[in-house]
PQR file of N, CA, C, O and H, with PARSE charges and radii, in Angstrom:
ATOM      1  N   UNK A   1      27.230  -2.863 -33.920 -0.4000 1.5000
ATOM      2  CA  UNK A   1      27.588  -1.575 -33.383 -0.0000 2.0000
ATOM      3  C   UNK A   1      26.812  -0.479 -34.085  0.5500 1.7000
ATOM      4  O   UNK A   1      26.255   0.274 -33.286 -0.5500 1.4000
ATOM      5  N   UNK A   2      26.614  -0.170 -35.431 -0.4000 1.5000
ATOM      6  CA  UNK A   2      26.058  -0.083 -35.887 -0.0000 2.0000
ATOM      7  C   UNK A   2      24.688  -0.044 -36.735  0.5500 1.7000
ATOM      8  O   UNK A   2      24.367   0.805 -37.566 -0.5500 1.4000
ATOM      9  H   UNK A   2      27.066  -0.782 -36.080  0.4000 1.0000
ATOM     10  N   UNK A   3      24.027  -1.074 -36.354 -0.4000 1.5000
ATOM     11  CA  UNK A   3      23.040  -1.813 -36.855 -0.0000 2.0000
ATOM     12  C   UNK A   3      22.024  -0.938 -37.106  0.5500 1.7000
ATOM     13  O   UNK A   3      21.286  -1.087 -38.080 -0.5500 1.4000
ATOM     14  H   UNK A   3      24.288  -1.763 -35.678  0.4000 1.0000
ATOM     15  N   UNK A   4      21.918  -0.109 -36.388 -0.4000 1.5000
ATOM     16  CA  UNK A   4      20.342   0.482 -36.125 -0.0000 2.0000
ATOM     17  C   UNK A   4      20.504   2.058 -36.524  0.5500 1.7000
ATOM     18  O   UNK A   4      19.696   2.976 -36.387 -0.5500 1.4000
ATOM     19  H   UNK A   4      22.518   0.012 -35.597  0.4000 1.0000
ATOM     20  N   UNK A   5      21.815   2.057 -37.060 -0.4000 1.5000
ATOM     21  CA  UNK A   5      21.965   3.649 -38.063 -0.0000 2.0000
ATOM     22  C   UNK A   5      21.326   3.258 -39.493  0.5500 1.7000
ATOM     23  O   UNK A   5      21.417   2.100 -39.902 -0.5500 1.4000
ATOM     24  H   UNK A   5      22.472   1.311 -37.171  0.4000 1.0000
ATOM     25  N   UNK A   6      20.685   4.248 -40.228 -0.4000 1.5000
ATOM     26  CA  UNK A   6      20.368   4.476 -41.493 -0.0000 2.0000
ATOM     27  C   UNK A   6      21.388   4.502 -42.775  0.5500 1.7000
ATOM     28  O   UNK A   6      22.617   4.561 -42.780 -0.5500 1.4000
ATOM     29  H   UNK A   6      20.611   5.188 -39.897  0.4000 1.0000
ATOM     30  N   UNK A   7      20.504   4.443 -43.805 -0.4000 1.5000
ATOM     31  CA  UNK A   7      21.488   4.456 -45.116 -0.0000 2.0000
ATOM     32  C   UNK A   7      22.167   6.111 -45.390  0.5500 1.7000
ATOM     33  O   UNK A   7      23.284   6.446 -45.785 -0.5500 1.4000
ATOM     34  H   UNK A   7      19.506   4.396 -43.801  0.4000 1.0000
ATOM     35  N   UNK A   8      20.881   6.989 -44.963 -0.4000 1.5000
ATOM     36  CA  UNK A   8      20.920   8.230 -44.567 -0.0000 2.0000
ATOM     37  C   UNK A   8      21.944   8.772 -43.781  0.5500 1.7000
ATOM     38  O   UNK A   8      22.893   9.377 -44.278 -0.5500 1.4000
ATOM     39  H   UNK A   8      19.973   6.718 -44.642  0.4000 1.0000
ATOM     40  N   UNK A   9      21.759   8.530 -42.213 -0.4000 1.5000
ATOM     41  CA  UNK A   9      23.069   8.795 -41.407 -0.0000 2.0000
ATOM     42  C   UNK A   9      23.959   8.479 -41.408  0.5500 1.7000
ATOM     43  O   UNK A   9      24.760   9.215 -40.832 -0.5500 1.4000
ATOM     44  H   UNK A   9      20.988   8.038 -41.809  0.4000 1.0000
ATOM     45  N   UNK A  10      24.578   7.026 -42.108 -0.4000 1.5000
ATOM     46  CA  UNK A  10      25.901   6.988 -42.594 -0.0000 2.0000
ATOM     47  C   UNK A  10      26.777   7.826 -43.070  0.5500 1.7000
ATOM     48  O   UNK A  10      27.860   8.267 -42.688 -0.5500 1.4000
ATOM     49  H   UNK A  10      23.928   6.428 -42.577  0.4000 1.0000
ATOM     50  N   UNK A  11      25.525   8.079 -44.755 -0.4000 1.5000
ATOM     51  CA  UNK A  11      25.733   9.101 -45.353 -0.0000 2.0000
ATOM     52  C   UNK A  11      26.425  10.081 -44.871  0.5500 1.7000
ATOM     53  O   UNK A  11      27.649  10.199 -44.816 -0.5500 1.4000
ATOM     54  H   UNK A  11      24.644   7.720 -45.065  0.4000 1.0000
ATOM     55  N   UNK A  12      25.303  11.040 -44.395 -0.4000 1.5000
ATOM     56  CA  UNK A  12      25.781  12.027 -43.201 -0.0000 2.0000
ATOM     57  C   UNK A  12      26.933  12.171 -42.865  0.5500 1.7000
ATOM     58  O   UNK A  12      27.734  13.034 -43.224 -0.5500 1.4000
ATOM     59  H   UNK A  12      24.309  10.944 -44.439  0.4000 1.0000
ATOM     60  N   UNK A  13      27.140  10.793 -41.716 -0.4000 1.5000
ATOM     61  CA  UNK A  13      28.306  11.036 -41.286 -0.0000 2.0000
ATOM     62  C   UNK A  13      29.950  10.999 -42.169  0.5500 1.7000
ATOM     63  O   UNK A  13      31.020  11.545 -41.900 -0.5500 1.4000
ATOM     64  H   UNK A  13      26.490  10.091 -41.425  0.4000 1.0000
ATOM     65  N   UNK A  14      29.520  10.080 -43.314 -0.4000 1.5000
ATOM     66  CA  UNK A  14      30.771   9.976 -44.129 -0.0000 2.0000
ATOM     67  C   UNK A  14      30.751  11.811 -44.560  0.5500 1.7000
ATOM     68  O   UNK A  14      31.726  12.546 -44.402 -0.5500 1.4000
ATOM     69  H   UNK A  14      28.651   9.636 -43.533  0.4000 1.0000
ATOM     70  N   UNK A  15      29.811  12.119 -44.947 -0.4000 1.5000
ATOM     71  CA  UNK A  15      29.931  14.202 -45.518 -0.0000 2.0000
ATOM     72  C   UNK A  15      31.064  14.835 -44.606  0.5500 1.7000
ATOM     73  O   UNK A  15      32.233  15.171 -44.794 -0.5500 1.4000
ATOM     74  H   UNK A  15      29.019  11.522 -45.075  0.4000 1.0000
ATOM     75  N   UNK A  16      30.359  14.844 -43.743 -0.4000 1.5000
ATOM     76  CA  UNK A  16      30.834  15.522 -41.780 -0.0000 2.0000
ATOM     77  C   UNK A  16      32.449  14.844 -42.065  0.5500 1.7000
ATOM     78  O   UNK A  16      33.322  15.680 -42.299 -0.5500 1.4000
ATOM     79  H   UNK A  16      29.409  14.571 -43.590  0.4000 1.0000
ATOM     80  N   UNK A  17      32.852  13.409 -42.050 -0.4000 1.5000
ATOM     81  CA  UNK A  17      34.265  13.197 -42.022 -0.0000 2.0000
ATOM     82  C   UNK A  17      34.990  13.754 -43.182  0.5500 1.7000
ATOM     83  O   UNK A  17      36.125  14.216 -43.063 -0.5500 1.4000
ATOM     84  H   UNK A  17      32.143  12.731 -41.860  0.4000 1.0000
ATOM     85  N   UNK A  18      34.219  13.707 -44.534 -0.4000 1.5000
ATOM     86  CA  UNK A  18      34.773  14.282 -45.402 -0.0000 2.0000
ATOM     87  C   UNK A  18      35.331  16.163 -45.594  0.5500 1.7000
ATOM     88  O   UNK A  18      36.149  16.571 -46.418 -0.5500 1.4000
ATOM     89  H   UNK A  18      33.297  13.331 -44.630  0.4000 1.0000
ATOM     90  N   UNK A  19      34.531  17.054 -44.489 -0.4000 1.5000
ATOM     91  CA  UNK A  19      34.464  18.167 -44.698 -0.0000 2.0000
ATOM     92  C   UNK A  19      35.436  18.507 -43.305  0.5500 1.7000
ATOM     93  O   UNK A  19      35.874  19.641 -43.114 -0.5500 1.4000
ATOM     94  H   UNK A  19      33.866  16.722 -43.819  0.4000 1.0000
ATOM     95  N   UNK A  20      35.591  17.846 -42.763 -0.4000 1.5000
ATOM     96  CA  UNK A  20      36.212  17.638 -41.370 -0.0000 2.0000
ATOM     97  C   UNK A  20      37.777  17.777 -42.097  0.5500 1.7000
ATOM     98  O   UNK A  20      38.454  18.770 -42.365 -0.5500 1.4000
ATOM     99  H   UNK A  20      35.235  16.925 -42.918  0.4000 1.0000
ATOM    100  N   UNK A  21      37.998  16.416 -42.268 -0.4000 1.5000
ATOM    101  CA  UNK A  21      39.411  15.746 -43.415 -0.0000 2.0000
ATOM    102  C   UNK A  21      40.085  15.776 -44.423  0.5500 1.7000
ATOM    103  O   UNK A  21      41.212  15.396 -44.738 -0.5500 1.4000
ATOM    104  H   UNK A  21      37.448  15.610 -42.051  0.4000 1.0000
ATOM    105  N   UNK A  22      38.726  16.603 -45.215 -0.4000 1.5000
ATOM    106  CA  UNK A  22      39.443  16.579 -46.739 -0.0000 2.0000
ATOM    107  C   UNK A  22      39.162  15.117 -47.039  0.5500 1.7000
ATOM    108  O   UNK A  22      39.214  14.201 -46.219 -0.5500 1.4000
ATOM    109  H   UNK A  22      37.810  16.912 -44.959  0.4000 1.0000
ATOM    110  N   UNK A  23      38.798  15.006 -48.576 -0.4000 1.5000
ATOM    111  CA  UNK A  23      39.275  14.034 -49.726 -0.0000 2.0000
ATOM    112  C   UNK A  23      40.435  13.586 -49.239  0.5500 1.7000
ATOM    113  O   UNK A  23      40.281  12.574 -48.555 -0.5500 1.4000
ATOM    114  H   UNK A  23      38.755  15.750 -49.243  0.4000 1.0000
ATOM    115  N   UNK A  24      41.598  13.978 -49.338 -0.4000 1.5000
ATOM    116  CA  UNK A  24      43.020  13.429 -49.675 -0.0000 2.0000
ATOM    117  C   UNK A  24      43.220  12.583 -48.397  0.5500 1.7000
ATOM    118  O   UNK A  24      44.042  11.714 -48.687 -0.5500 1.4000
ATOM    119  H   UNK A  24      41.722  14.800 -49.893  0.4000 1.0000
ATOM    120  N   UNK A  25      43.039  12.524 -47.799 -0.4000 1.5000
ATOM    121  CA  UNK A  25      42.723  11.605 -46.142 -0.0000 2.0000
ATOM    122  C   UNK A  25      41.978  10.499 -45.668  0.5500 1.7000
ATOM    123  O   UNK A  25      42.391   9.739 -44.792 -0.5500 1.4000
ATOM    124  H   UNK A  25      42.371  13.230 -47.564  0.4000 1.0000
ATOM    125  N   UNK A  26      40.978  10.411 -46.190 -0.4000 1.5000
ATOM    126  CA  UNK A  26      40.355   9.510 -46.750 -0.0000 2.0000
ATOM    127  C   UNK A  26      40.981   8.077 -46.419  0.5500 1.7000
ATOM    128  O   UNK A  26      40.936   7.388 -45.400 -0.5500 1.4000
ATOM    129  H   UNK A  26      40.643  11.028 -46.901  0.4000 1.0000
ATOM    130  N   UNK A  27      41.685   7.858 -47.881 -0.4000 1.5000
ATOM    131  CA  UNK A  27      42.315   6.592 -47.790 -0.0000 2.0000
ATOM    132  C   UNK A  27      43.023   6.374 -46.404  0.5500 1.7000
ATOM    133  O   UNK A  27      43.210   5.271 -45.889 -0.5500 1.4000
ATOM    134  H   UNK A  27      41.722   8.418 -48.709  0.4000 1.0000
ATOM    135  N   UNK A  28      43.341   7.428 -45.947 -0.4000 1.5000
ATOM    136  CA  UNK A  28      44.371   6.470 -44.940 -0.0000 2.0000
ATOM    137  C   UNK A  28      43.919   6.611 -43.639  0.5500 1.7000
ATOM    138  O   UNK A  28      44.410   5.939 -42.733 -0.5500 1.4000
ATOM    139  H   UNK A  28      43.189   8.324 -46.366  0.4000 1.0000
ATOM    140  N   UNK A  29      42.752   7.674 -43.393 -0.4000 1.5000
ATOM    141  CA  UNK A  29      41.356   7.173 -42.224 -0.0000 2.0000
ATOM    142  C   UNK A  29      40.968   5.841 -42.320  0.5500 1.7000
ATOM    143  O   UNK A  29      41.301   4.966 -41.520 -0.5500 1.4000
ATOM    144  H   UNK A  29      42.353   8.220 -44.130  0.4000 1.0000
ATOM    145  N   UNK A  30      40.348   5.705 -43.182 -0.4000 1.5000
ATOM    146  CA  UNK A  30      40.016   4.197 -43.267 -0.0000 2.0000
ATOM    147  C   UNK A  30      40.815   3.129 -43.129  0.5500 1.7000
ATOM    148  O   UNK A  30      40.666   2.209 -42.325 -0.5500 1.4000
ATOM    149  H   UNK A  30      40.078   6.415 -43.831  0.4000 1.0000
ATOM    150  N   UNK A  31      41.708   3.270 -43.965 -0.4000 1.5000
ATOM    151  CA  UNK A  31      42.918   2.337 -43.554 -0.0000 2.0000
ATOM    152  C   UNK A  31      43.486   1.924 -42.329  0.5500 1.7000
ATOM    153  O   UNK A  31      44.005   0.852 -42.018 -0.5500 1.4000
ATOM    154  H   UNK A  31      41.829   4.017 -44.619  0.4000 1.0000
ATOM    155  N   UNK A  32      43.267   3.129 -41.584 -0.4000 1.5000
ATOM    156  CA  UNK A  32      43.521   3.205 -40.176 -0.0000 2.0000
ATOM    157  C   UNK A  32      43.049   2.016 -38.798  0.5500 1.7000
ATOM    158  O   UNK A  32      43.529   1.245 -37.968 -0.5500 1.4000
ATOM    159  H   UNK A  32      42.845   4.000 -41.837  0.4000 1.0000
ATOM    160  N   UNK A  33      41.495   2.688 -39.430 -0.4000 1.5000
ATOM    161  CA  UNK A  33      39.979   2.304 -39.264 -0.0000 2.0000
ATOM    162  C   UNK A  33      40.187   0.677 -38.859  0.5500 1.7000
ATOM    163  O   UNK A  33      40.431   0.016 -37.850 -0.5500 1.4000
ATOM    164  H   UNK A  33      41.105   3.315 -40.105  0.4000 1.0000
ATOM    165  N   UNK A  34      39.862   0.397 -40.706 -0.4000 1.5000
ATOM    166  CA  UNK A  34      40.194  -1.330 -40.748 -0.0000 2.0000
ATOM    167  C   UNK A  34      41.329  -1.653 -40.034  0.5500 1.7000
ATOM    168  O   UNK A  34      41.146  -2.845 -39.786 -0.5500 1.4000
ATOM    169  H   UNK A  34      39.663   0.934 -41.525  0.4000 1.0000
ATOM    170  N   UNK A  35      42.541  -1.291 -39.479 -0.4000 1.5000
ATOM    171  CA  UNK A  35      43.614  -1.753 -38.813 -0.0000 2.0000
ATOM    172  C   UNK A  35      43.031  -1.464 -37.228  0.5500 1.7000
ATOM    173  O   UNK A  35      43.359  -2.196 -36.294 -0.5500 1.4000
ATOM    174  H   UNK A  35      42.689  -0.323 -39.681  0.4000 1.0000
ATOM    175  N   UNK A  36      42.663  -0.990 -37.161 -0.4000 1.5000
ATOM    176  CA  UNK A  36      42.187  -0.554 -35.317 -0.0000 2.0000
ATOM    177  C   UNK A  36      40.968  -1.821 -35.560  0.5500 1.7000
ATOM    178  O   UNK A  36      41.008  -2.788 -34.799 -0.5500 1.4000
ATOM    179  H   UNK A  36      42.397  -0.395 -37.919  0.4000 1.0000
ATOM    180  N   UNK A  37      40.220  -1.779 -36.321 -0.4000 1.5000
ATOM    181  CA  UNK A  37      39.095  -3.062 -36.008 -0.0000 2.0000
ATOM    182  C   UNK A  37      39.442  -4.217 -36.139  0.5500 1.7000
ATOM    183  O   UNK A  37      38.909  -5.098 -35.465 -0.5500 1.4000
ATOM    184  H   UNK A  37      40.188  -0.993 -36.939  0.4000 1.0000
ATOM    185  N   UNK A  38      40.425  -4.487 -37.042 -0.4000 1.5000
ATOM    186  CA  UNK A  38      41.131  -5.822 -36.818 -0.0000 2.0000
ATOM    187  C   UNK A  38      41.694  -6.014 -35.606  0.5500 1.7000
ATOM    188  O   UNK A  38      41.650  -7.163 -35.166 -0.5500 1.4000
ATOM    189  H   UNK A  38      40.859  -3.771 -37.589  0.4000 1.0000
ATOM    190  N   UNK A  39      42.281  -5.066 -34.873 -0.4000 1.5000
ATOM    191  CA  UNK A  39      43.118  -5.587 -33.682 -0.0000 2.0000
ATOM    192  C   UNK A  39      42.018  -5.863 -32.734  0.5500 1.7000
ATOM    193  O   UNK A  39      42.125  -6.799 -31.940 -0.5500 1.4000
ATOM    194  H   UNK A  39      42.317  -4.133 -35.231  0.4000 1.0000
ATOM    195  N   UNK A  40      40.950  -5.098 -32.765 -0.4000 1.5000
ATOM    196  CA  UNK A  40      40.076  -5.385 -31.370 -0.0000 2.0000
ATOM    197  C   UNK A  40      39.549  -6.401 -31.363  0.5500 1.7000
ATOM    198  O   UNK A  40      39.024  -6.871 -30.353 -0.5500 1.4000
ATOM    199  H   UNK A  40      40.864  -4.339 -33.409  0.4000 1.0000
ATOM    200  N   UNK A  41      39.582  -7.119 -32.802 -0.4000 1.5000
ATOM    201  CA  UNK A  41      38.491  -7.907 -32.982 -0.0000 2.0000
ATOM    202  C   UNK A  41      39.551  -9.415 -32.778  0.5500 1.7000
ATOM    203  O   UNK A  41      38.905 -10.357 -32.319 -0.5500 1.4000
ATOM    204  H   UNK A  41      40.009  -6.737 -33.622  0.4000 1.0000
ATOM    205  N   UNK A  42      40.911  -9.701 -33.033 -0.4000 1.5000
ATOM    206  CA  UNK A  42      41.466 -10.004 -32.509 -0.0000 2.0000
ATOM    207  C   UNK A  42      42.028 -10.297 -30.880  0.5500 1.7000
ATOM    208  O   UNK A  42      42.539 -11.366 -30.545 -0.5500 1.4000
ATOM    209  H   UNK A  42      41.436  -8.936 -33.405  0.4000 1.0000
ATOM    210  N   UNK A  43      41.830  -9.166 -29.989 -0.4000 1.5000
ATOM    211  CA  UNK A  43      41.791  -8.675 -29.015 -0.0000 2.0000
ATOM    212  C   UNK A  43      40.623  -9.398 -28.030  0.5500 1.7000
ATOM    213  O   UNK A  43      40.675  -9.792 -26.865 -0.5500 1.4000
ATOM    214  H   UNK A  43      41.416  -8.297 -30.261  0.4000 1.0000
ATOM    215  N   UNK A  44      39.615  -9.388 -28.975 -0.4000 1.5000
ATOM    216  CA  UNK A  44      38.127  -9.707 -28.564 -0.0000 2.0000
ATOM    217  C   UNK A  44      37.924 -11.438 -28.565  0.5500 1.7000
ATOM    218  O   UNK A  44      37.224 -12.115 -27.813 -0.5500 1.4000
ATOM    219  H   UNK A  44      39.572  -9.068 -29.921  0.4000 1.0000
ATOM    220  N   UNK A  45      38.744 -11.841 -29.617 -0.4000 1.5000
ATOM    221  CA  UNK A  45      38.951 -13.683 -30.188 -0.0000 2.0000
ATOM    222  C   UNK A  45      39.820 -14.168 -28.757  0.5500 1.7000
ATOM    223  O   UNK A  45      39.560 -15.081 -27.973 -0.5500 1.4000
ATOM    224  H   UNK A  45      39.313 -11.291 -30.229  0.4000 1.0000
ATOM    225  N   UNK A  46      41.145 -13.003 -28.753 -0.4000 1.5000
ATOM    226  CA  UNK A  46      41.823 -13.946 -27.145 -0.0000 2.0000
ATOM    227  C   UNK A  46      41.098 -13.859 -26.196  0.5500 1.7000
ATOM    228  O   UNK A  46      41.137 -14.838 -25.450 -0.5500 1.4000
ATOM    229  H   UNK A  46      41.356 -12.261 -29.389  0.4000 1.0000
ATOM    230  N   UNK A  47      40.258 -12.849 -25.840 -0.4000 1.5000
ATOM    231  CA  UNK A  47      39.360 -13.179 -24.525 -0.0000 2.0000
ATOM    232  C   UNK A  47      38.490 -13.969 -24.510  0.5500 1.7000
ATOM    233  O   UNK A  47      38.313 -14.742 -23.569 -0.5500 1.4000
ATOM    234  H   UNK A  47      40.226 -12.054 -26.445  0.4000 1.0000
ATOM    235  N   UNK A  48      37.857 -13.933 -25.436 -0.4000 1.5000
ATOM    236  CA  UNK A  48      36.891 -14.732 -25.749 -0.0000 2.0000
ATOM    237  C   UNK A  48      38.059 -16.269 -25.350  0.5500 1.7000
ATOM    238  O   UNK A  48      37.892 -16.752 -24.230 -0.5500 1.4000
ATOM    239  H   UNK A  48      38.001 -13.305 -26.201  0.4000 1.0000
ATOM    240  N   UNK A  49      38.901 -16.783 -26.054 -0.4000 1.5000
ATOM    241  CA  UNK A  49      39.611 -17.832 -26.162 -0.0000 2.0000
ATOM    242  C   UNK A  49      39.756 -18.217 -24.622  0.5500 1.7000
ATOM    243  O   UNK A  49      39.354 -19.261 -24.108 -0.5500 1.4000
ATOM    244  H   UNK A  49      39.037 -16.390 -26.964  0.4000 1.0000
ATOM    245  N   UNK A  50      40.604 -16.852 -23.808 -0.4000 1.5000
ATOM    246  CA  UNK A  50      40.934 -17.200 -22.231 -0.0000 2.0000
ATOM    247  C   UNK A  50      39.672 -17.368 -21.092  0.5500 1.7000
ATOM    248  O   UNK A  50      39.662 -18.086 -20.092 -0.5500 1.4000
ATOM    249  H   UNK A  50      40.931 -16.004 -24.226  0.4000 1.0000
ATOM    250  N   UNK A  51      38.653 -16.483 -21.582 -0.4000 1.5000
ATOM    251  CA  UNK A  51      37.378 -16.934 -20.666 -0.0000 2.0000
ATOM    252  C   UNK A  51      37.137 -18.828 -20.921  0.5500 1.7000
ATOM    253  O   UNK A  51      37.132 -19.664 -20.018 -0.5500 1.4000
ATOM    254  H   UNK A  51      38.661 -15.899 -22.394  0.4000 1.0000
ATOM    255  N   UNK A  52      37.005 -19.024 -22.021 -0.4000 1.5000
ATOM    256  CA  UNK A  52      36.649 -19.979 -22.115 -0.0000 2.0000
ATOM    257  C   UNK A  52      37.525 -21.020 -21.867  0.5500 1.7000
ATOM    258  O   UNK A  52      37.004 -22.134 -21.821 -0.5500 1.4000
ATOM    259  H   UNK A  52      37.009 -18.345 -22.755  0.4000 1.0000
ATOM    260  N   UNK A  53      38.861 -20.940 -21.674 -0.4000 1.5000
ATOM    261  CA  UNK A  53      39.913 -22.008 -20.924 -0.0000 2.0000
ATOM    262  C   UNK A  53      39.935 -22.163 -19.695  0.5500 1.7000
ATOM    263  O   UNK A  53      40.267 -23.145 -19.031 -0.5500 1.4000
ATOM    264  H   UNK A  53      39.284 -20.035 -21.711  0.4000 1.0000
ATOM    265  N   UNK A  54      39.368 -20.603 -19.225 -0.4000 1.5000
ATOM    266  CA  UNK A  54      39.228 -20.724 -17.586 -0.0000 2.0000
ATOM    267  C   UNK A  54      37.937 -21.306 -16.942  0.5500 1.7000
ATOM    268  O   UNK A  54      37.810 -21.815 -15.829 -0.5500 1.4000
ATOM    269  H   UNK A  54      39.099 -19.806 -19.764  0.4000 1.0000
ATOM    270  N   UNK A  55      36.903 -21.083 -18.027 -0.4000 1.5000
ATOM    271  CA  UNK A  55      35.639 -22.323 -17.978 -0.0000 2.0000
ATOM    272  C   UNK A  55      35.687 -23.688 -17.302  0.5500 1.7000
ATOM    273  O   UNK A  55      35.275 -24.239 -16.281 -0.5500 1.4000
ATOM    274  H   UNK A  55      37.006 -20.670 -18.932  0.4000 1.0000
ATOM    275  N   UNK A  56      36.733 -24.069 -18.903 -0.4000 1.5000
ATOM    276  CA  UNK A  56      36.853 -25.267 -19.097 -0.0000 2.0000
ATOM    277  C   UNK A  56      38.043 -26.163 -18.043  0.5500 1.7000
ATOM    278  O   UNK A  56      38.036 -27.359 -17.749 -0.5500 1.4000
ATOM    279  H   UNK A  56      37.067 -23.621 -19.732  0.4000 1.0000
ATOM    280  N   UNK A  57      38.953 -25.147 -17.663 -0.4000 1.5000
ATOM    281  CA  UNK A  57      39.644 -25.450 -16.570 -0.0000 2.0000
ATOM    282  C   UNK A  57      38.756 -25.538 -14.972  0.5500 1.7000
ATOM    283  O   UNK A  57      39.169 -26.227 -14.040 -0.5500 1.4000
ATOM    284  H   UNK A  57      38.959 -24.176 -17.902  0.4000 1.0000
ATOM    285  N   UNK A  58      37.695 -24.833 -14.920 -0.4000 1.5000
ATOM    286  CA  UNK A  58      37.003 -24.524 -13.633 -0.0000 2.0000
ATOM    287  C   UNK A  58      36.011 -25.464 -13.381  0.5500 1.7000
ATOM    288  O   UNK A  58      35.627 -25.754 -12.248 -0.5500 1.4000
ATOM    289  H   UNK A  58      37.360 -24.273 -15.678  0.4000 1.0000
ATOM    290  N   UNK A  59      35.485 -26.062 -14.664 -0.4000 1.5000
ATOM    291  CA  UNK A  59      34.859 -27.229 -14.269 -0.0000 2.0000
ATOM    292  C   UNK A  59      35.393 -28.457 -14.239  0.5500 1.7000
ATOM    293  O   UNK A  59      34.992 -29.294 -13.431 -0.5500 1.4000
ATOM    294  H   UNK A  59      35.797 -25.826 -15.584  0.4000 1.0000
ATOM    295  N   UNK A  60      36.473 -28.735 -15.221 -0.4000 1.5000
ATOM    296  CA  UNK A  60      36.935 -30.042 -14.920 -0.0000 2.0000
ATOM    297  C   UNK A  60      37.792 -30.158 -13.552  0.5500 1.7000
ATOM    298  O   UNK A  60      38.362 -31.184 -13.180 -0.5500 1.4000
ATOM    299  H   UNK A  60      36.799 -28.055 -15.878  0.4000 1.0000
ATOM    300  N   UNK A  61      37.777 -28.838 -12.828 -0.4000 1.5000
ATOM    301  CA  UNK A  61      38.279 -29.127 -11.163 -0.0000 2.0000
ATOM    302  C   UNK A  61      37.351 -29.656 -10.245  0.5500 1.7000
ATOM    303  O   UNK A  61      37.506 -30.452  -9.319 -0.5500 1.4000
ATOM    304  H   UNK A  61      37.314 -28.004 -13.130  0.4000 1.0000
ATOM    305  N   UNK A  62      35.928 -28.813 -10.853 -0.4000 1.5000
ATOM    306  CA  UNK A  62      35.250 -29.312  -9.671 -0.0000 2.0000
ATOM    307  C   UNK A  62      34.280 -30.321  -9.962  0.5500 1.7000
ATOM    308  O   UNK A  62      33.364 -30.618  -9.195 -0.5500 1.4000
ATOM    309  H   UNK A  62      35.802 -28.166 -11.605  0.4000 1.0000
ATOM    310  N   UNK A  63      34.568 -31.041 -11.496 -0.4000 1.5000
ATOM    311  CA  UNK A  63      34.275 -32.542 -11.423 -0.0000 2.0000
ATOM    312  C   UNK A  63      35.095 -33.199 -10.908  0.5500 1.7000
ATOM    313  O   UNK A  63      34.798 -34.305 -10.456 -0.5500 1.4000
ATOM    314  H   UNK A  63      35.312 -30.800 -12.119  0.4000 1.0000
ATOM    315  N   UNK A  64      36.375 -32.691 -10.830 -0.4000 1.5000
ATOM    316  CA  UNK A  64      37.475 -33.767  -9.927 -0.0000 2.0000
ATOM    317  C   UNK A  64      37.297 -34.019  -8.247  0.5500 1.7000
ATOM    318  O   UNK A  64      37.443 -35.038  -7.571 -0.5500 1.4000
ATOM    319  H   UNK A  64      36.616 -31.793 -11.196  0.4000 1.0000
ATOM    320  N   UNK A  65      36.858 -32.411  -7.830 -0.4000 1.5000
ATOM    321  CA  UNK A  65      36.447 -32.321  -6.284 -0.0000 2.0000
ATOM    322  C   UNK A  65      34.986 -32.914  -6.026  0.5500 1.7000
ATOM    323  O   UNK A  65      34.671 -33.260  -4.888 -0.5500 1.4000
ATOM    324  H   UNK A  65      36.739 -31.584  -8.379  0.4000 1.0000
ATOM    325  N   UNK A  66      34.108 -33.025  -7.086 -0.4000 1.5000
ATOM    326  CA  UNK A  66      32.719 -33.920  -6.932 -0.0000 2.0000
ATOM    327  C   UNK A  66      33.249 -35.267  -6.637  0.5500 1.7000
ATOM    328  O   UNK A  66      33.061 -35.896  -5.596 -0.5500 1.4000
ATOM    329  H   UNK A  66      34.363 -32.743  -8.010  0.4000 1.0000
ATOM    330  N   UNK A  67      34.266 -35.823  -8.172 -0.4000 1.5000
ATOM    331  CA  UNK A  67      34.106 -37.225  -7.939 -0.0000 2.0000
ATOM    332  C   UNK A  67      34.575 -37.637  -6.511  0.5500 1.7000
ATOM    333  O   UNK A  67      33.807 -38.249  -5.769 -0.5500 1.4000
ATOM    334  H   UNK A  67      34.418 -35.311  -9.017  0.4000 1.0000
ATOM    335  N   UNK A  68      35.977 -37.262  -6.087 -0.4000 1.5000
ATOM    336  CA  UNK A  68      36.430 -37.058  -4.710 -0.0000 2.0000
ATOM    337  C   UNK A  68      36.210 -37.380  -3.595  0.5500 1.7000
ATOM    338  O   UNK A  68      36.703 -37.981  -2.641 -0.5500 1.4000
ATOM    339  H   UNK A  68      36.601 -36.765  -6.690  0.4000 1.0000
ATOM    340  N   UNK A  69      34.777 -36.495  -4.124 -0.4000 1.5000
ATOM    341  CA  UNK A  69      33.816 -36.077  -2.495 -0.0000 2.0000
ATOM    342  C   UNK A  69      33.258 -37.261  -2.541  0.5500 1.7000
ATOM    343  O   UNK A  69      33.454 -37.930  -1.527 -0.5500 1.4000
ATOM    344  H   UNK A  69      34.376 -36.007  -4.899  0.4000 1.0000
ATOM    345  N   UNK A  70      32.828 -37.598  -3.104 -0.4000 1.5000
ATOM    346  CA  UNK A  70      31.790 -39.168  -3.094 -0.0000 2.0000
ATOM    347  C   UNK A  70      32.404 -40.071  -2.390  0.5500 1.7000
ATOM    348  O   UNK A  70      31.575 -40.934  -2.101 -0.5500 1.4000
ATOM    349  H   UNK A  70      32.669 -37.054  -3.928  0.4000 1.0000
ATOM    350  N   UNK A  71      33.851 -40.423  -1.787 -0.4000 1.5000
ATOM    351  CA  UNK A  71      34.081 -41.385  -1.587 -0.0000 2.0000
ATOM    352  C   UNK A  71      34.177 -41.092  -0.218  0.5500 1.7000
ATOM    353  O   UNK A  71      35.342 -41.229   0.156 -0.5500 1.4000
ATOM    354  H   UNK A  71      34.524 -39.722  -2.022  0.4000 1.0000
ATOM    355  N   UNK A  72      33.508 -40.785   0.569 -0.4000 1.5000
ATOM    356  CA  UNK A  72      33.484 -40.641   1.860 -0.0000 2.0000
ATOM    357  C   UNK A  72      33.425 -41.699   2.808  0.5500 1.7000
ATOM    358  O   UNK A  72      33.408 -41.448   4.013 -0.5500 1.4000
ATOM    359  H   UNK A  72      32.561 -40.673   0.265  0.4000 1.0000
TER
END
């Protein structure tokens, strides 16, 4: 998501949140932060999980309707 920002513009941007927020806020922005990225990323593991059941469910149907078909 990140990848292609600088050591620089990080920087930056941590100043900008800091002058935005205050020091004293800080901790519990971030804290926040890490709790919102855990859930998505969680969020992101079940889809990931359900695409891939519905895969795996979608082809072993229509190896069942291949084998099937063969016996004509």
């Amino acid at each position: 998501m990140f990848s292609n920002l600088g050591t620089g513009e990080i920087f930056i941007i941590i100043l900008v949140i800091v002058f935005l927020f205050g020091g004293k806020k800080m901790p519990e922005i971030a804290r926040d932060l890490g709790k919102s990225g855990n859930e998505l990323k969680k969020a992101k593991d079940q889809l990931d999980q359900t695409i891939n059941q519905i895969k795996k469910d979608t082809f072993s149907e229509i190896e069942k309707q291949s084998e099937g078909g063969d016996q004509t």
